[in-house]
N, C-alpha and C positions, 0 to 999 in steps of 0.2 A: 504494500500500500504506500501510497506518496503522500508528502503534504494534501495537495488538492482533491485527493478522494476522502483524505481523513475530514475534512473541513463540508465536503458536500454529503458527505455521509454522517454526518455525529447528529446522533438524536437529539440535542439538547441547545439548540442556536440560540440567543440571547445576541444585544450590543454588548453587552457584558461580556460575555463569555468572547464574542470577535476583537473586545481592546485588550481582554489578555492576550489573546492568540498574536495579535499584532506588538505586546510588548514583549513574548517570547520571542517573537522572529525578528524585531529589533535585537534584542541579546548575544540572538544567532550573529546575524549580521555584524555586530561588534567584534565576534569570535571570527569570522573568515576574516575580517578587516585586518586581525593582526596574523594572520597568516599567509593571506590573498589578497590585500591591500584592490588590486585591480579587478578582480571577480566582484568584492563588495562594490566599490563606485559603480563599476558598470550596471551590477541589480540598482543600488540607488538614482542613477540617472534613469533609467529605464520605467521603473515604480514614479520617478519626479513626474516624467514625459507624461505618462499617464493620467496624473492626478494634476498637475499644471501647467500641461502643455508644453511645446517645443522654445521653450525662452531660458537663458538663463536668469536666476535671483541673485540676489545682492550677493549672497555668501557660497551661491557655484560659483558667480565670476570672479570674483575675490582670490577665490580657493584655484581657481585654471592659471590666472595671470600669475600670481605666488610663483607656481610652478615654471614659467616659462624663463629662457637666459639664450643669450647670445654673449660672442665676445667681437668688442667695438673693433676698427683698426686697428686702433693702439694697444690690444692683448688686453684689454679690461674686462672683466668678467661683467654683465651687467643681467642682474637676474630681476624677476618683478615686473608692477608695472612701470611705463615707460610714456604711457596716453594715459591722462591723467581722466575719472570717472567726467569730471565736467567737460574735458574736451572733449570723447566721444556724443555726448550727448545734443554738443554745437554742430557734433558731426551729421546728426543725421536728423536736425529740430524740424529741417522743412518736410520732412516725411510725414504720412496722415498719421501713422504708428508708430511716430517717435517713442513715445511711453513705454511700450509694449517691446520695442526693442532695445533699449538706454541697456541695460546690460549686456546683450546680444552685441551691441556695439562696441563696449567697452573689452571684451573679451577681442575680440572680432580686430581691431584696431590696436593694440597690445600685440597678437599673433603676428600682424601684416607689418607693425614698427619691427619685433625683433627677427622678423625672418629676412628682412628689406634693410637692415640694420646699416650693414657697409656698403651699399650702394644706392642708397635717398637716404639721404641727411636732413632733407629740407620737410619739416611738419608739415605743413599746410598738403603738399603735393603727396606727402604719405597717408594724410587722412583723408584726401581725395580718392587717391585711389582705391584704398581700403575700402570705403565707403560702393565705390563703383564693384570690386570685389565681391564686396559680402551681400549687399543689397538692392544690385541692377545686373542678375544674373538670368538673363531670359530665358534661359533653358534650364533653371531649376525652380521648381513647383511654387508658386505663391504665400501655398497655406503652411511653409515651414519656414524656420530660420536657418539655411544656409551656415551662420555660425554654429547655431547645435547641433545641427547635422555634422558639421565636421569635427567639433571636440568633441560628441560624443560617439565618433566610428573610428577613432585613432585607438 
């Protein structure tokens, strides 16, 4: 028997008895985290996708840019963010769904500075492009973000 037949099968369903079941499998979840670090985020973005859609929140983008480093020219290590949360947000305010994507941008614009790192120097033309990048892609689907899609299939 698996998770999902034990849960469709128990005699006894309550909300009660489904917020234990969900703070057990939070527990879980803690327990792979320090074993399989990359198997947990992945269920956790996947579970996020589900319940709040294709965007990131303040504390996935936070948590991706953290993560991200290039090294400058000059052999400088430079880890973090690098586009500041209020710049991306100038980055994409003429859009009808700026709101809905301010984080999505901030990830999104963060990725395109340090991967573009040593070859555009110049902001403005960096968060142009990004912008054109991540959200005037015609040939990928409307109803998703581009950003989530690609940090969460790496």
């Amino acid at each position: 028997m698996n998770y999902l037949e034990l849960v469709r099968n128990a005699p006894k369903k309550s909300e009660a008895i489904m917020w234990q079941s969900v703070e057990n499998v939070s527990e879980l979840v803690e327990l792979v985290n320090k074993v399989a670090p990359d198997i947990a985020k992945d269920f956790l973005r996947h579970e996020y996708e589900m319940m709040y859609g294709p965007h990131f929140s303040e504390q996935m983008a936070k948590d991706e840019v953290e993560g991200m480093h290039h090294y400058a020219n000059d052999g400088t290590h430079v880890v973090g963010e690098v586009i500041s949360y209020d710049e991306a947000v100038e980055m994409v305010s003429d859009m009808p769904n700026s709101e809905e994507v301010a984080w999505d941008a901030y990830v999104g614009a963060n990725g395109f500075a340090h991967d573009l790192a040593r070859s555009c120097t110049d902001k403005a033309v960096l968060l142009s492009m990004a912008k054109e990048f991540w959200f005037h892609d015609d040939d990928f689907p409307a109803d998703t973000s581009k950003v989530w899609w690609y940090y969460s299939s790496k």
